[in-house]
C-alpha positions in Angstrom: 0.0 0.0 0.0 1.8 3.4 -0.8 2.0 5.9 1.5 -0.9 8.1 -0.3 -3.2 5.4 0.1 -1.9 5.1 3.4 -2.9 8.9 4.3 -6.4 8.3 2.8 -7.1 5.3 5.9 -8.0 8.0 8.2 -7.0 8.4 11.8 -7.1 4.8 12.4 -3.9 4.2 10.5 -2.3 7.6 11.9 -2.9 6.2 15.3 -1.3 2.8 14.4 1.5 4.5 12.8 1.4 6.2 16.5 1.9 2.8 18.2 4.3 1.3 15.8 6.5 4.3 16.3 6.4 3.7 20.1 6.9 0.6 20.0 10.2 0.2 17.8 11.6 2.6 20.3 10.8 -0.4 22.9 12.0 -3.7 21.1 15.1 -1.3 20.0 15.9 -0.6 23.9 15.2 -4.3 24.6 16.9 -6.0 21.4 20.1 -3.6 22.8 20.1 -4.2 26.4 18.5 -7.3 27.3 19.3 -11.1 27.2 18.1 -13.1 24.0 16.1 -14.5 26.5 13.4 -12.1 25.6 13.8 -12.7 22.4 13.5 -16.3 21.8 9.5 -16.8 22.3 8.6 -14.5 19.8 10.7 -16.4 17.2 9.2 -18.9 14.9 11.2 -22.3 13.7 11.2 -22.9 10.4 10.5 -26.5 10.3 6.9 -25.7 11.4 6.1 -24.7 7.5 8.1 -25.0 4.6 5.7 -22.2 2.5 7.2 -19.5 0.8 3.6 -17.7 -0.4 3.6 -13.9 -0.3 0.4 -12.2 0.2 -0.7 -10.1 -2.6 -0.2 -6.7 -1.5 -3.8 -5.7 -2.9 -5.1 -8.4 -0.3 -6.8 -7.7 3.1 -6.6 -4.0 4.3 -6.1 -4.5 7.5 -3.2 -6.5 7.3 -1.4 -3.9 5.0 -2.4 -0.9 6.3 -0.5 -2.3 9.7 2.4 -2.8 7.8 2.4 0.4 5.7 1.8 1.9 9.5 5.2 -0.1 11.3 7.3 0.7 8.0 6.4 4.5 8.1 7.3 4.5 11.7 10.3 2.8 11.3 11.1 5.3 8.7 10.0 8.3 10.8 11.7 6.8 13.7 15.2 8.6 15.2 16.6 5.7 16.0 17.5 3.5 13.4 14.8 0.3 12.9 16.0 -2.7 11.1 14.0 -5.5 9.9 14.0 -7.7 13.0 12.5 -4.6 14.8 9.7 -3.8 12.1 8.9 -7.7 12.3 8.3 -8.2 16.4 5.8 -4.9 16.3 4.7 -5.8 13.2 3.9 -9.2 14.6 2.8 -8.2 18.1 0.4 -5.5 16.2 -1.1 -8.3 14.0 -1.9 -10.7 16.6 -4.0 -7.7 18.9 -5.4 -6.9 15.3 -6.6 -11.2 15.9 -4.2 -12.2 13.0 -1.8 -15.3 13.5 1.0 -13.8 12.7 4.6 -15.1 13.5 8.3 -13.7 13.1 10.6 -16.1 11.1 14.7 -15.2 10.1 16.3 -16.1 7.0 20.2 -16.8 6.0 21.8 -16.1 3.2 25.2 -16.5 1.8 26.4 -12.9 0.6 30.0 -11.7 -0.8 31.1 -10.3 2.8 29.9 -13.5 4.7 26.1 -14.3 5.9 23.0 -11.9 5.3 20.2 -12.3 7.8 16.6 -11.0 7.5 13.8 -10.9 9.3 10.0 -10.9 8.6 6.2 -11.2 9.6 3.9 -14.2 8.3 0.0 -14.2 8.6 -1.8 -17.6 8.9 -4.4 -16.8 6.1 -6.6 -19.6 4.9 -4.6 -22.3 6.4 -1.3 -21.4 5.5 1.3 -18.6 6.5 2.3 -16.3 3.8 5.0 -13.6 4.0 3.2 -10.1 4.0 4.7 -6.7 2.4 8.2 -8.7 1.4 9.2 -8.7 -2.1 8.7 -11.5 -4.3 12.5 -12.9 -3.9 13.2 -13.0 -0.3 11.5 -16.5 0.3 14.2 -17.8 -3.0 16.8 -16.0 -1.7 16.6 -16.6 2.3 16.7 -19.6 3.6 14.8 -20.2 7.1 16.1 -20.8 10.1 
């Protein structure tokens, strides 16, 4: 969803864009200063699905006016949000939306070593789907 459609949502989306923003200054505070401890339950392992669907970004509103809302946040944000960031508010925002959502990281062999991403998928008619990803980062990540 661009971010003129995005204006167009109304206050709803402002005040998610509101929370995300609030949020990514959390999980950044927590991701720098606590134990993986706190990280490790809101991880998903990836032998639990093997799918590498991407939702169609002209799919359900909801879902991708939540994630138009975390990546303007992110990008609004002063401190600097990465992907796993993005993905546990994302996530966490989805799931108090009532979506089953889940955070899954991907490998990848790159020229200076291993790449690493992060990202959110929805359980939508019985199988989880990556949502707002491009179309090559379930061929070029592999899950972990």
């Amino acid at each position: 969803m661009p971010s003129k459609e995005f204006k167009q949502q109304g206050i709803k989306a402002w005040c998610w864009c509101f929370i995300a923003y609030w949020r990514l200054w959390s999980v950044v505070i927590k991701l720098r200063f606590l134990s993986f401890d706190w990280l490790k339950p809101k991880l998903t392992l990836a032998q639990e699905s093997a799918d590498n669907s991407v939702l169609p970004m002209s799919g359900n509103v909801s879902l991708l006016a939540l994630h138009e809302a975390v990546r303007l946040a992110a990008r609004l944000h002063f401190v600097s949000a990465q992907c796993l960031p993005k993905s546990l508010v994302l996530a966490s925002m989805l799931r108090r939306a009532g979506h089953d959502s889940r955070v899954v990281i991907g490998v990848a062999k790159s020229e200076d070593g291993l790449a690493s991403h992060a990202w959110v998928e929805v359980l939508e008619q019985g199988q989880y789907a990556m949502l707002g990803e491009p179309e090559p980062v379930p061929s070029r990540f592999t899950k972990v």
